[in-house]
N, C-alpha and C positions, 0 to 999 in steps of 0.2 A: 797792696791790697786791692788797690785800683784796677790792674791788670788783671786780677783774679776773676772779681766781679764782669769785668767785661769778656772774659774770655768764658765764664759759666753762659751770659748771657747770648754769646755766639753760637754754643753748645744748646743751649737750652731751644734756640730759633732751628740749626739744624736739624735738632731731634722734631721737632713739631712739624717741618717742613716733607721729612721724610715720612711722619704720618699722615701728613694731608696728600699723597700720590693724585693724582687725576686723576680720575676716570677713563679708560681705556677707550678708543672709539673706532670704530670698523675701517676694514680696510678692503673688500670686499663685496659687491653688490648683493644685496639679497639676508645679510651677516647680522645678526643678530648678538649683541655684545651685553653681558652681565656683569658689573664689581660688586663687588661685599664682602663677606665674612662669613665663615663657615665653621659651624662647633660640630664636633661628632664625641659622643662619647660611648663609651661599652664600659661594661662592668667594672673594670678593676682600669682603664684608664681614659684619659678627654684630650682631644687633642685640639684648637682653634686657628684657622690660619684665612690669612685674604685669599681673596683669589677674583682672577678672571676668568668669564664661562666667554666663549668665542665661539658659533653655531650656523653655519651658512645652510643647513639643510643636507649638506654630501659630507661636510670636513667638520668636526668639531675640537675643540681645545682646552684643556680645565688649566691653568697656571694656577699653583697655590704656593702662597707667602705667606713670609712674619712680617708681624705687625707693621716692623721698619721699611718693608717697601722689598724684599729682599726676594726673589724667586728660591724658590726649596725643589720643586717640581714641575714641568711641564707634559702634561699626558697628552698626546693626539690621538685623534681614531677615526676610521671611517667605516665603512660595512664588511670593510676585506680585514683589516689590523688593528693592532692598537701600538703604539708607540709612547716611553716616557723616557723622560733626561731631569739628572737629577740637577744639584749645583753643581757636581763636581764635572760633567759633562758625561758621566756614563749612561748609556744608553740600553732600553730593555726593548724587547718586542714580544709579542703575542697576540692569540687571535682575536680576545675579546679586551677592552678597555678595564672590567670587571676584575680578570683575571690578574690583568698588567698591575691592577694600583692595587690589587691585596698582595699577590707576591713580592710586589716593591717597597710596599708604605704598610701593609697588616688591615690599612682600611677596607674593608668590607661596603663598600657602596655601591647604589644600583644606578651605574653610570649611564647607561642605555635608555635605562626609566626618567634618568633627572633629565634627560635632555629634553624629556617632555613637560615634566612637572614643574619644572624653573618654569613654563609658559604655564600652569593654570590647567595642566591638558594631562589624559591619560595616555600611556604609551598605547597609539595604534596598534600593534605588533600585541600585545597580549590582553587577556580579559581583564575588565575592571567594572568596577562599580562606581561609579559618581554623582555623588549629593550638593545639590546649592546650599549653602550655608548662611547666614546673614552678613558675614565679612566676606566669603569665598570661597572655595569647592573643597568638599573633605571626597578622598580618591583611596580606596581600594584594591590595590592593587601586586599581584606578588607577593601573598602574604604581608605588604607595606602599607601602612596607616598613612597618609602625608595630607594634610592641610596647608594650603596654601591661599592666604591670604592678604588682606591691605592692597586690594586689587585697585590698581589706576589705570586711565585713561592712557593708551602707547599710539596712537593714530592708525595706522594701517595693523598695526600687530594686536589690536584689541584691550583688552583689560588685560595686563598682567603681573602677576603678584613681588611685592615688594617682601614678602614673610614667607619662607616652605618650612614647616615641620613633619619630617620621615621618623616613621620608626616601627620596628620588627624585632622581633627575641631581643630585647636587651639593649638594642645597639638606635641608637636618639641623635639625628641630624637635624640640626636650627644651621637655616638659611635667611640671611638677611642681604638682601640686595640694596646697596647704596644708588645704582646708577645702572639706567637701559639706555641702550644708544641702539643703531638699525639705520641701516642703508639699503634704502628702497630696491 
């Protein structure tokens, strides 16, 4: 019985250890790095996975996981492509990021736009409307509702938010960012 106990509580320490992951932290000057957790849901299903946003201004990278620390997807893209790899190592390409993670994963997300709004900011690139809020700027844009709030102090990067709430037809994205990291 003794052996049991101690091998549950070795199991019990691995599973905790694999949910506490570090925080990702750049590797590239300029790199602006996000961890958290991301819920999306649409009508008839919800999906919730971690992930890493990786953002240098030319390259970006979405990794999203389970709970346990586990890569499921890597998406990259820059102005010319988009690129994903799944676990199993197969590989998609197309021209927009948008295109790549709905034909791959059914997600419908405004990839293009979050690179903006994970910062607090409307996408340059298209019209919006943006209102200060008492916690943090509610953004119109693209047909997308997104709130992004629990704004803190980033040093050079400004105030940026720790909370993004997107949503358009049905389809409800909660972003919680655990950790910002940025390499001057």
């Amino acid at each position: 019985m003794r052996g049991f106990k101690g091998l549950w509580c070795l199991l019990a320490v691995l599973w905790l250890a694999a949910c506490a992951t570090p925080p990702a932290a750049p590797t590239r000057a300029g790199e602006l790095v996000a961890t958290g957790r991301v819920a999306l849901r649409v009508p008839n299903d919800s999906q919730i996975a971690n992930f890493t946003w990786r953002d240098d201004g030319q390259q970006a990278a979405l990794d999203l996981g389970t709970p346990l620390g586990q890569t499921v997807a890597r998406l990259t893209f820059d102005a010319n492509s988009a690129h994903l790899m799944d676990s199993s190592g197969k590989e998609t390409s197309a021209g927009s990021p948008e295109e790549l993670l709905q034909a791959r994963t059914g997600w419908q997300l405004p990839v293009q736009g979050m690179r903006w709004w994970l910062r607090g900011k409307a996408d340059p690139a298209t019209p919006a409307q943006v209102t200060p809020t008492s916690d943090g700027v509610h953004i119109s844009q693209n047909g997308w509702e997104i709130d992004a709030t629990d704004l803190r102090d980033a040093g050079r990067e400004g105030k940026l938010p720790w909370r993004i709430h997107a949503s358009q037809n049905g389809l409800d994205l909660k972003i919680v960012v655990s950790d910002w990291q940025w390499l001057p």
